[in-house]
ZAMARGU-4260 file (C-alpha; in steps of 0.2 Angstrom, whole numbers, plus 5000, padded with zeros to 4 digits):
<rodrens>
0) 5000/5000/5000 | 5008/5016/4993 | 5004/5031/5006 | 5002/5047/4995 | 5007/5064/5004
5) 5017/5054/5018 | 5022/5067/5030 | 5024/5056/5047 | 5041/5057/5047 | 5039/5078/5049
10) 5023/5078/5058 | 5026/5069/5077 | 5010/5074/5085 | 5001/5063/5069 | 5014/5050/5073
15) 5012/5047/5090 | 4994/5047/5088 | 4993/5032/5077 | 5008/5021/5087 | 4995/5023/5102
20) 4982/5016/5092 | 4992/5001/5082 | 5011/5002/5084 | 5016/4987/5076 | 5008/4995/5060
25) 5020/5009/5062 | 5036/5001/5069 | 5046/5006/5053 | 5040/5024/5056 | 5046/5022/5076
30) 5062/5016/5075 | 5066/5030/5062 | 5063/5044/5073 | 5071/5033/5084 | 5088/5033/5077
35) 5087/5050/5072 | 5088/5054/5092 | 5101/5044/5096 | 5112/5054/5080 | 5104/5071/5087
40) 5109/5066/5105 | 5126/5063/5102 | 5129/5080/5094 | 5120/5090/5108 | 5133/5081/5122
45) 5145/5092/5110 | 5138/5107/5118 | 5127/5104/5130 | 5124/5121/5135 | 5113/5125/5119
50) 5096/5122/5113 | 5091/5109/5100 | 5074/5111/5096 | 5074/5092/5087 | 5081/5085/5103
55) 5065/5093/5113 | 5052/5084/5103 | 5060/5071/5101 | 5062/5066/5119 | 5045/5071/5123
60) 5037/5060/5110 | 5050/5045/5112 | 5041/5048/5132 | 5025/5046/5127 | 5025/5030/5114
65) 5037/5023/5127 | 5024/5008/5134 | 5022/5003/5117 | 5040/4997/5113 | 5048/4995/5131
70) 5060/4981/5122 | 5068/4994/5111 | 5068/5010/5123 | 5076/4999/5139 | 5092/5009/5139
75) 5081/5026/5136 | 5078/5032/5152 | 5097/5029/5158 | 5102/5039/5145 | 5092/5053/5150
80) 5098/5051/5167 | 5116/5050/5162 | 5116/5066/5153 | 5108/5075/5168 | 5121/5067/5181
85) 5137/5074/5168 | 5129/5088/5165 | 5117/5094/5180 | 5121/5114/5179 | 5128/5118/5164
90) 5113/5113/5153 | 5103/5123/5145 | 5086/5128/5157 | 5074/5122/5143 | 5083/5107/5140
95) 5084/5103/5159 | 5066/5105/5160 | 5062/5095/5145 | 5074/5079/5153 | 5066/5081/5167
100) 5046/5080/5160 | 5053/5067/5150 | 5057/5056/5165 | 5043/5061/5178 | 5033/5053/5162
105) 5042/5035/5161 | 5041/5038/5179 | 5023/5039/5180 | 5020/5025/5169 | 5030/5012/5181
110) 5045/5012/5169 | 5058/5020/5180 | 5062/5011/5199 | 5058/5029/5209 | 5074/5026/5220
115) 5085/5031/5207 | 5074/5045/5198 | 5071/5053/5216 | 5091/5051/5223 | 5093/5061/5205
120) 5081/5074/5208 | 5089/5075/5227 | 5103/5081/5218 | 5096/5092/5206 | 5089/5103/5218
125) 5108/5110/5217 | 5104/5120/5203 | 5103/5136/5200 | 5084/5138/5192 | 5070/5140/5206
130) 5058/5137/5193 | 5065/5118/5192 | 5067/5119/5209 | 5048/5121/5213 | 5043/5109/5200
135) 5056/5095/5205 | 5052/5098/5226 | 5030/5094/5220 | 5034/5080/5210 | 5045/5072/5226
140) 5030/5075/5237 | 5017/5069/5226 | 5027/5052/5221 | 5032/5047/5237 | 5011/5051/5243
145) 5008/5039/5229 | 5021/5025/5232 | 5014/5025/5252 | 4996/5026/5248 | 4991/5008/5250
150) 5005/5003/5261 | 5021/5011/5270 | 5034/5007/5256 | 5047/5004/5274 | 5064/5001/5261
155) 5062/5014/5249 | 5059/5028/5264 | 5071/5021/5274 | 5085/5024/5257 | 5075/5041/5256
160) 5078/5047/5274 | 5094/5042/5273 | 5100/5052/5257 | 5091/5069/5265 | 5099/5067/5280
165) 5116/5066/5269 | 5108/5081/5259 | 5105/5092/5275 | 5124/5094/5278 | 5125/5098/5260
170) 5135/5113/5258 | 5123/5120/5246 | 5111/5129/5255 | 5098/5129/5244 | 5097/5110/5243
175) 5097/5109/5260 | 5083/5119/5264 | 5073/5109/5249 | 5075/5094/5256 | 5072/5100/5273
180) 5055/5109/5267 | 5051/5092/5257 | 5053/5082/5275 | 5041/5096/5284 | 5028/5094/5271
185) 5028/5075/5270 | 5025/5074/5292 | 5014/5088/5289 | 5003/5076/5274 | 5007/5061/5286
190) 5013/5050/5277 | 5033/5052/5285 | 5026/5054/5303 | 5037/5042/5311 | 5050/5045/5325
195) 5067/5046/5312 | 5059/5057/5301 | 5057/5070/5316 | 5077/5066/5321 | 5081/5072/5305
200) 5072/5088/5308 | 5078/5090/5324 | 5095/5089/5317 | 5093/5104/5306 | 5091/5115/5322
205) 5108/5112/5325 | 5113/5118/5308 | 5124/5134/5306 | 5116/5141/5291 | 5101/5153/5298
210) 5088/5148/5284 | 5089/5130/5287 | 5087/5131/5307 | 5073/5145/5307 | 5062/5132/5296
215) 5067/5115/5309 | 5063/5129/5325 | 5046/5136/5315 | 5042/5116/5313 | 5043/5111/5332
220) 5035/5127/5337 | 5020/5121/5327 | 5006/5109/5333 | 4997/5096/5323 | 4978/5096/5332
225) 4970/5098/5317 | 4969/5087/5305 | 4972/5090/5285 | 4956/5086/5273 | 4962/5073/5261
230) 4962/5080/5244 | 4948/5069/5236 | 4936/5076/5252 | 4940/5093/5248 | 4935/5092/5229
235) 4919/5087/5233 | 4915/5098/5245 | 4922/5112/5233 | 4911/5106/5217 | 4897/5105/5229
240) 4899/5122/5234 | 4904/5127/5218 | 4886/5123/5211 | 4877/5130/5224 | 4885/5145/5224
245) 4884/5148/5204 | 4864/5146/5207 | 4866/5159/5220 | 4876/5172/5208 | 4863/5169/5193
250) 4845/5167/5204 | 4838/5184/5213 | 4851/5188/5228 | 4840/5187/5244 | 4845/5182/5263
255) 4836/5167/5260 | 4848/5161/5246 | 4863/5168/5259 | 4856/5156/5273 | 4856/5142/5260
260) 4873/5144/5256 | 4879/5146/5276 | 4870/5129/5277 | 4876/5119/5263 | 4894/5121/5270
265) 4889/5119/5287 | 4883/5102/5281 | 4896/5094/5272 | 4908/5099/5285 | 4899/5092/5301
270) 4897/5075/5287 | 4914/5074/5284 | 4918/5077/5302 | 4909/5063/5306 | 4914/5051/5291
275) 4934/5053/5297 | 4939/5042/5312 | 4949/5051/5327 | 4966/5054/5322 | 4977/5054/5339
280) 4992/5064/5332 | 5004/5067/5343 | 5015/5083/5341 | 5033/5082/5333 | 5042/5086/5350
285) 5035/5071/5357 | 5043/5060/5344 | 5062/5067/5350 | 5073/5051/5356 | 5082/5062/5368
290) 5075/5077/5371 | 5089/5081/5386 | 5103/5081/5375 | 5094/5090/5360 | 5088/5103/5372
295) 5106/5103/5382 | 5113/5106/5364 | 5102/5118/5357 | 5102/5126/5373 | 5125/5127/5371
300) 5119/5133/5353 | 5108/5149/5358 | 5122/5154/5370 | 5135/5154/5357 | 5123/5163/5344
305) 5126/5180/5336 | 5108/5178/5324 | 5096/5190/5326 | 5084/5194/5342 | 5068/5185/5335
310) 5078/5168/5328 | 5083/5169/5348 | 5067/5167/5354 | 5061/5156/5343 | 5078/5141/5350
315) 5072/5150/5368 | 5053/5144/5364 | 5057/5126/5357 | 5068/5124/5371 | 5055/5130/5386
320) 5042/5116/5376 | 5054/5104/5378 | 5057/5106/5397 | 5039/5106/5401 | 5034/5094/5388
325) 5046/5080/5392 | 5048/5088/5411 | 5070/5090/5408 | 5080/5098/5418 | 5090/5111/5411
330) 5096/5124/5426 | 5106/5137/5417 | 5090/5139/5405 | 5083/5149/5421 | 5095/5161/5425
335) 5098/5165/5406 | 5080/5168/5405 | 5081/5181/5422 | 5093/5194/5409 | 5075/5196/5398
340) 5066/5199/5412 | 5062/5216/5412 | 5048/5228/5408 | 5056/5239/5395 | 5062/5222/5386
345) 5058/5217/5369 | 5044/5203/5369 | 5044/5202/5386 | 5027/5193/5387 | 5036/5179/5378
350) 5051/5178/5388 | 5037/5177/5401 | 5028/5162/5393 | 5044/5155/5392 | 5048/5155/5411
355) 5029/5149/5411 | 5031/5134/5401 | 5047/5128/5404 | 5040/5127/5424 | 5034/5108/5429
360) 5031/5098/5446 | 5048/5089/5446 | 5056/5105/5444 | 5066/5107/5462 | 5058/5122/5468
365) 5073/5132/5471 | 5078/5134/5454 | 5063/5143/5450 | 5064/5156/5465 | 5076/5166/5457
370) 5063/5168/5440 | 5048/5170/5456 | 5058/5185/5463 | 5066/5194/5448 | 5048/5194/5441
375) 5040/5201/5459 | 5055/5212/5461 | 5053/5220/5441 | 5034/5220/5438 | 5026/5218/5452
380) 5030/5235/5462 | 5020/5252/5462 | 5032/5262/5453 | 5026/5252/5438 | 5012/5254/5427
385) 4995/5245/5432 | 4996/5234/5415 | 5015/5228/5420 | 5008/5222/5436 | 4996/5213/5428
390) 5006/5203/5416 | 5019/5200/5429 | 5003/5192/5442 | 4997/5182/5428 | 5015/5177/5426
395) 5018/5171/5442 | 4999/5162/5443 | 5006/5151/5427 | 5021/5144/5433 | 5013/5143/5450
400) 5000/5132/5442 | 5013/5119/5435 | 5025/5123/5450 | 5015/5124/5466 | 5031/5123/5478
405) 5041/5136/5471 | 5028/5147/5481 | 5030/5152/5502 | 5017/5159/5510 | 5023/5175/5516
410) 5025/5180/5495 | 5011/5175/5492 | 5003/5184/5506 | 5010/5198/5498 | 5003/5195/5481
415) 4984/5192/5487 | 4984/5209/5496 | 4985/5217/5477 | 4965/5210/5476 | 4961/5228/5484
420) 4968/5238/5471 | 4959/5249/5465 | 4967/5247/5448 | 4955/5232/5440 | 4967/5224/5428
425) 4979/5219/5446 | 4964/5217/5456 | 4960/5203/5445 | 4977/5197/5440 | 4978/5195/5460
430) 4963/5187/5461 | 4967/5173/5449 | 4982/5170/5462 | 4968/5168/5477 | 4959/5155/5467
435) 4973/5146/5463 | 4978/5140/5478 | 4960/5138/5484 | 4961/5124/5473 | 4979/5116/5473
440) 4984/5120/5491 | 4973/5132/5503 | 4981/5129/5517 | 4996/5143/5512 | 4980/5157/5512
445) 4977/5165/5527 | 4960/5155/5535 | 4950/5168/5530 | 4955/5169/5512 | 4952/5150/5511
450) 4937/5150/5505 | 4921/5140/5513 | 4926/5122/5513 | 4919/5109/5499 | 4919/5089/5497
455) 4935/5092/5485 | 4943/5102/5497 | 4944/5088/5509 | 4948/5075/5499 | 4961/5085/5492
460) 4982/5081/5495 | 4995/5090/5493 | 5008/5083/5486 | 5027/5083/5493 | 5041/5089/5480
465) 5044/5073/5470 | 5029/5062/5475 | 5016/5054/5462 | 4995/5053/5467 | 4993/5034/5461
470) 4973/5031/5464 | 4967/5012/5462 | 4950/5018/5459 | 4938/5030/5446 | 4939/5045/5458
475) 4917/5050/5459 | 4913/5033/5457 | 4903/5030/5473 | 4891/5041/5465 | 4884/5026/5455
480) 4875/5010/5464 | 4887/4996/5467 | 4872/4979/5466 | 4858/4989/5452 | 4868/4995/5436
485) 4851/5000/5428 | 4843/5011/5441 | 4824/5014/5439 | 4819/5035/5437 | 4804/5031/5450
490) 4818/5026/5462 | 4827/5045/5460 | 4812/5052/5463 | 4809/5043/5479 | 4827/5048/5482
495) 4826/5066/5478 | 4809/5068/5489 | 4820/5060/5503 | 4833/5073/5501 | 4820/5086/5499
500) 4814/5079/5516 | 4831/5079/5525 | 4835/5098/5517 | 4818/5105/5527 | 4823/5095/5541
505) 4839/5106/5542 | 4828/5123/5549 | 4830/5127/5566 | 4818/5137/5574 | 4824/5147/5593
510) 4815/5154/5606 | 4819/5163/5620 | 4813/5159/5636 | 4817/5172/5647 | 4803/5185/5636
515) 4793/5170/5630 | 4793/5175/5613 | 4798/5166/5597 | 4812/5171/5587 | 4811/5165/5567
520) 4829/5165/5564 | 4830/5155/5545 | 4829/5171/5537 | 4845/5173/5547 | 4853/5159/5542
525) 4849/5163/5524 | 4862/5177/5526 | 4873/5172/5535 | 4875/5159/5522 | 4875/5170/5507
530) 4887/5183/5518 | 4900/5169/5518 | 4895/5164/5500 | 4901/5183/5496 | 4918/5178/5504
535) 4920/5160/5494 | 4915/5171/5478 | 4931/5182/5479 | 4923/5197/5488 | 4934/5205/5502
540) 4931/5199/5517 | 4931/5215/5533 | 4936/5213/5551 | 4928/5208/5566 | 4918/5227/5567
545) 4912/5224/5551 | 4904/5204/5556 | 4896/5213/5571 | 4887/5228/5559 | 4884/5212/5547
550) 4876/5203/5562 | 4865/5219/5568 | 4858/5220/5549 | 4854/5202/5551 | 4845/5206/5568
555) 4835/5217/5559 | 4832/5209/5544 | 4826/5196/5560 | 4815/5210/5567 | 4806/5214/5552
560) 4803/5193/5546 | 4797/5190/5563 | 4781/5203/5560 | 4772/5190/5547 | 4759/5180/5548
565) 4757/5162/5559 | 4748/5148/5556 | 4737/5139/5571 | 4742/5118/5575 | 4726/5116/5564
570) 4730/5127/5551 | 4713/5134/5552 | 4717/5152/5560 | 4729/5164/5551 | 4733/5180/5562
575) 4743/5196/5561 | 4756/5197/5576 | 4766/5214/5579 | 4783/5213/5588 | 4791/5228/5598
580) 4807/5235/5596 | 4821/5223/5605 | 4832/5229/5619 | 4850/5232/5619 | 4850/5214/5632
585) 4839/5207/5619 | 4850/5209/5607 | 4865/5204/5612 | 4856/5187/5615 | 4851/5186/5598
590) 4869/5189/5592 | 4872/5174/5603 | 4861/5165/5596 | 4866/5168/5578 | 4887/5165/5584
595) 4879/5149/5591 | 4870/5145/5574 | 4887/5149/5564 | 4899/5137/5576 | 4885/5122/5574
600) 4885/5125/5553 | 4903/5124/5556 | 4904/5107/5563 | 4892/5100/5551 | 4905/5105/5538
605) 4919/5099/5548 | 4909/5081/5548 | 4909/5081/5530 | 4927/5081/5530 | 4927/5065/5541
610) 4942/5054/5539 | 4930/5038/5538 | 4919/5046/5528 | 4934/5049/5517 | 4937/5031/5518
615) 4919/5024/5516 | 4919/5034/5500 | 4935/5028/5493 | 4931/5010/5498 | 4913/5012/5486
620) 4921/5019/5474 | 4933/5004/5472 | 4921/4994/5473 | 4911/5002/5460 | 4926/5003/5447
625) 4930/4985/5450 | 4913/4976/5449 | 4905/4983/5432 | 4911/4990/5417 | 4906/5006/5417
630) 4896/5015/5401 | 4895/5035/5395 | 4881/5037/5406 | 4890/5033/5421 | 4905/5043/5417
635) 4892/5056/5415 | 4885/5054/5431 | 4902/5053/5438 | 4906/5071/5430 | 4894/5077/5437
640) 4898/5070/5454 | 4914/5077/5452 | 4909/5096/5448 | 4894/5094/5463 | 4910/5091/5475
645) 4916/5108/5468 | 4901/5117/5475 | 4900/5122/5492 | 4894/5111/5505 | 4877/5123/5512
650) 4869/5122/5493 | 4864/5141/5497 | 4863/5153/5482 | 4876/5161/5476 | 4877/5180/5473
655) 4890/5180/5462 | 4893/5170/5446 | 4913/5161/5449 | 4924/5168/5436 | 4928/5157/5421
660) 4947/5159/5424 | 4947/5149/5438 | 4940/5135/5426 | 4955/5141/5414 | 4968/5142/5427
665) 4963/5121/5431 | 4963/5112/5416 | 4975/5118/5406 | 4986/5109/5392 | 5005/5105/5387
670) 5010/5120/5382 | 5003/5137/5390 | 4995/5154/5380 | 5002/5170/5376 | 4983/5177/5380
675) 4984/5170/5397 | 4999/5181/5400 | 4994/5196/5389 | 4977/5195/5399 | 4973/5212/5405
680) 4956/5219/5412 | 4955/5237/5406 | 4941/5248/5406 | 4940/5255/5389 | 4939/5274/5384
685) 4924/5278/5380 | 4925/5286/5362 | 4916/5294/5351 | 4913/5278/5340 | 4909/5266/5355
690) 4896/5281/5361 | 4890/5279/5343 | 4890/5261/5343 | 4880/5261/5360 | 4868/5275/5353
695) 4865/5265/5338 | 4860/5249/5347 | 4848/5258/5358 | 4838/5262/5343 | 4839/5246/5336
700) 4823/5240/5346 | 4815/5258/5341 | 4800/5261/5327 | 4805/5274/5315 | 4797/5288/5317
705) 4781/5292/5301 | 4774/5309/5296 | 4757/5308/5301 | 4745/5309/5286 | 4738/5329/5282
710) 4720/5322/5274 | 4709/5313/5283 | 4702/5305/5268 | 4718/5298/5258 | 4708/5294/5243
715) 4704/5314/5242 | 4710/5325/5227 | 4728/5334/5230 | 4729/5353/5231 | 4739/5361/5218
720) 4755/5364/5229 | 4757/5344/5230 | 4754/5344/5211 | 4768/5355/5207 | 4779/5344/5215
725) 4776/5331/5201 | 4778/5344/5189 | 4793/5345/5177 | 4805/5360/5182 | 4804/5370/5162
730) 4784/5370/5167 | 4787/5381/5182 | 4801/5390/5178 | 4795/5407/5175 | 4782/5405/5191
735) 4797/5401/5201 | 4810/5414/5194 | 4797/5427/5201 | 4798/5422/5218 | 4816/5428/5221
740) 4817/5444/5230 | 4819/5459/5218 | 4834/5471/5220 | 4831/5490/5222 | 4833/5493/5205
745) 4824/5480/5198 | 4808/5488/5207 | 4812/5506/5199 | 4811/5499/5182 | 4796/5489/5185
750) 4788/5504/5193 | 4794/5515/5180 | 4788/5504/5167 | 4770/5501/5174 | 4768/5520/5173
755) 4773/5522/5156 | 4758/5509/5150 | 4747/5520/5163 | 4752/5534/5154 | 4749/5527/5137
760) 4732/5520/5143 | 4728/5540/5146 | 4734/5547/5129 | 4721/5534/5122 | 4707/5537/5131
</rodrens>
């Protein structure tokens, strides 16, 4: 068959086209352009550094057809190779570029082992072209995704790992830092999450070149809580979105549509939220082999450092994680922070965090003085403004909180006496302190700063320097039945009636004997109680003049209650009894009687901190925890249990809403927030935009004001006045070019005009 106007040979695009569909038709055709690149190869190695236009098409399109004759093109992709490992800088860009697609292509179609074609891309990083750079660093990532997408491939990364940690002590900086970002964003994907691959990373912050150890240092500073969407997830949720939203752009705009589309992606994310198992991720500085000698080390390396301030405190924040991650001990870190610890210093709320965080329970507690007092001793002193106060306060209250020992009582004495300022941001920085140690060790306060005592309180112990709380039971559990696992809701109710029951039964009603009168003193004990709830609640608490006026109010209050109304034994009779006005000896007995009231309270609280009650308790909740297995329900009940205990013992009202902080200042994670530092309560001025604002919000709830209607009949003709107003303007032009107020002359001339026409109308009469 004769082929008329045969212009394969020319046209490669044709070409390749028909090998893909029959290449044994057009072998003849192949192996031409075939040897055609071998000749064409051989005279570019001559000079490498040129461009041949021949030689760029026909590797791309030996590339492409390469599945179709992998007998004949076996040596192909070495060749290619070899010419990029004699030649790696002094090619010519485009040419680079074009070996380089031409291999990523064999590559993807399984024809290349991807430990040779990475280890040469490794090198290639070398280069001088960042656009190659870029392109080489996405195909790296992307192929090793692919090649541990089914399965961990454990022998090639382990080749892999090996050849970056070769490349990070490259003396090419630029390659380094490649292979150091391709490291970071493979942990960061998850697919090289293990412990060698964050060795390596640690390693870098050693390095001596700035670039490389800023990125390892940014790395460990980074946390891994959240979860990256997979890429298949996210382009479905983003086609999903994108439909909705282009029916949104051509429809009517309407808040309607707007609600829709806040609704759509509220959707898919709580669906994809709940399609993904829990990912537990632990953070890179947990995956550190020997986090004492890396932090001794990188510690040495700070010391000898001339960089600048801020790549200081980033090694000063990676080495504070690290003590109070892995609780080391490092004790020249602390005076080497003290130099920072000033108020005119750069950042100083971070060198703060710093002391904060790199503050745990093993810690000896002499160590940290030193930080305790130069903070006191620099911030927290009058000369100093009301914010530094603050800060250095909620300073103190963090490495209090992970150091409890490094306090003594007389500082901290000191420190809660700041809770009268009348500066607010201190008053409450000092008040955070007072909580505190309510809850980790009341017995440094002062006994009337303690607090009114709770169930928690006394099963609470406070631990020596060095000793571990080990319990063998659910702490809460005797909450839950021991013999019924499925307790029937009749039974509660029974239960909770019983308690109600027991609650009345703790009124006490006094008379006196002497004047034969009754003396109804709950209402009394209802303030007492909420007087002393007013001291648990962080109110300041006065001296012993002050109980007295307290208990004469109370008195009174008792005075007025007692003038109500009394029920008969039958119930039948209801009458109206007026008291006189007490005696000075009269009341002085009723102060006794309310002192009496407050001592017997007291020792009902003192029983609930029993030692075999204590005991009893511990001995259900063992018994509890090692009988059943336990379900959410119960650990619900056991929560609430738990926060119950919190509450204070008399279950009386309380005036005053606890602060969150205190919640805050308990549970709180690995690594402490600058905003817990930085936290400062300031009255704000009261601008001319926040008056706006305020102004603004007041009429929100107001009806806009409407002119009532002049007519009483609205369907009523309009006057000619209204009707003008529709008019167009060239209509009453004239009518209103006359209204103007004329100028003196202007009336001489009209006068003298009008005159004139009088005159004439004279002559012809």
């Amino acid at each position: 068959m004769v082929r008329h106007n045969n212009q394969l040979p020319t046209n490669l695009p044709q070409l390749q086209n028909l090998l893909k569909r029959d290449p044994a038709s057009y072998k003849d055709e192949f192996m031409q352009q075939h040897r055609h690149y071998n000749s064409t190869r051989m005279v570019f190695e001559m000079k490498p550094d040129q461009y041949n236009k021949d030689l760029d098409d026909l590797v791309m399109f030996l590339a492409q057809v390469s599945h179709c004759f992998p007998e004949d093109l076996k040596e192909y992709p070495q060749e290619l190779m070899d010419i990029l490992q004699r030649h790696p800088t002094t090619l010519h860009p485009d040419m680079r570029k074009t070996f380089c697609r031409a291999l990523i292509l064999l590559r993807n179609k399984n024809l290349i082992s991807p430990t040779s074609l990475l280890t040469l891309f490794f090198q290639l990083l070398r280069c001088p072209d960042k656009e190659l750079r870029a392109f080489l660093k996405n195909h790296i990532i992307t192929d090793i995704k692919n090649v541990n997408s089914k399965s961990k491939n454990i022998k090639l990364n382990n080749v892999l790992q090996n050849f970056m940690f070769a490349m990070l002590k490259d003396s090419n900086i630029t390659a380094a830092k490649m292979s150091l970002d391709v490291m970071i964003d493979l942990y960061k994907k998850n697919i090289w999450n293990d412990q060698k691959t964050v060795n390596v990373i640690a390693t870098a912050c050693l390095s001596k070149t700035t670039k490389v150890m800023v990125t390892a240092l940014q790395f460990f500073m980074g946390s891994d809580e959240k979860q990256e969407d997979s890429d298949s997830e996210a382009e479905n949720e983003n086609v999903i979105i994108r439909e909705v939203g282009m029916a949104a752009r051509v429809n009517k705009k309407s808040r309607k549509r707007e609600k829709q589309m806040e609704k759509v992606k509220k959707t898919l994310k709580k669906r994809n939220n709940s399609k993904k198992a829990p990912v537990f991720n632990f953070s890179a500085i947990h995956l550190i082999r020997d986090p004492q000698s890396f932090a001794e080390q990188l510690f040495k390396h700070v010391e000898g450092m001339n960089e600048r301030f801020e790549v200081k405190v980033m090694a000063l924040d990676v080495i504070s994680r690290l003590i109070g991650t892995h609780q080391l001990f490092i004790f020249n870190f602390y005076p080497y922070l003290n130099r920072f610890l000033q108020p005119h210093q750069r950042d100083v709320t971070k060198m703060l965090l710093f002391a904060a965080q790199a503050s745990h329970e093993l810690l000896p507690p002499d160590v940290l003085e030193s930080v305790v007092s130069a903070i006191v001793s620099n911030f927290v002193t009058e000369r100093n403004s009301a914010e530094v106060m603050a800060v250095g306060l909620n300073a103190i209250r963090e490495i209090c909180a992970r150091c409890p020992l490094v306090m003594n009582a007389e500082l901290l004495r000191e420190l809660i006496e700041y809770r009268t300022s009348k500066q607010k941001s201190v008053m409450m920085a000092s008040r955070s302190i007072l909580q505190l140690y309510r809850v980790i060790n009341p017995e440094m306060l002062p006994r009337k700063e303690r607090g009114r005592p709770t169930e928690a309180m006394s099963e609470l112990t406070i631990k020596a320097y060095g000793a571990v709380d080990a319990k063998d039971y659910i702490p809460g559990a005797e909450a839950l039945n021991p013999d019924d696992e499925n307790a029937n809701p009749d039974d509660e109710k029974d239960e909770s009636a019983d308690d109600d029951e027991s609650d009345d039964d703790g009124w006490v009603d006094v008379s006196h004997s002497d004047d034969g009168e009754e003396v109804d003193t709950d209402s009394e004990v209802e303030d007492n109680d909420e007087d002393d709830e007013e001291v648990d609640s962080g109110e300041e608490e006065g001296s012993d003049e002050q109980d007295s006026d307290e208990e004469d109010s109370d008195d009174e209050d008792g005075d007025e209650d007692s003038d109500s109304e009394e029920e008969s034994e039958d119930g039948d009779t209801v009458e109206k009894r007026v008291r006189r006005p007490l005696t000075k000896q009269e009341k002085k007995k009723q102060k006794r009687i309310n002192k009496d009231l407050k001592r017997s309270r007291k020792k009902t609280v003192a029983a609930a901190e029993d030692p075999s009650v204590i005991e009893e308790r511990k001995i259900k909740a063992a018994a509890v925890s090692l009988s059943r297995i336990l379900t959410d329900k119960d650990f619900a009940k056991i929560d609430a249990a738990q926060v119950k205990k919190q509450l204070d013992a008399s279950k009386a009202r309380q005036k005053r809403k606890i602060a969150d902080d205190l919640d805050d200042t308990i549970k709180r994670g690995e690594l402490v927030r600058l905003d817990d530092i930085e936290k400062v309560y300031k009255k704000r001025r009261h601008d001319k935009d926040s008056r706006l604002t305020t102004v603004l919000e007041g009429r929100a709830d107001r009806e806009k004001p409407t002119r009532k209607p002049k007519r009483q009949n609205p369907n009523a003709s309009t006057t000619n006045r209204e009707k003008s107003k529709n008019k167009n303007f060239m209509m009453l032009k004239q009518k209103a070019k006359g209204k103007h107020k004329r100028s003196f002359k202007d009336k001489q001339i009209a006068l003298r005009n009008a005159l004139l026409k009088q005159k004439k109308m004279g002559l012809r009469k």
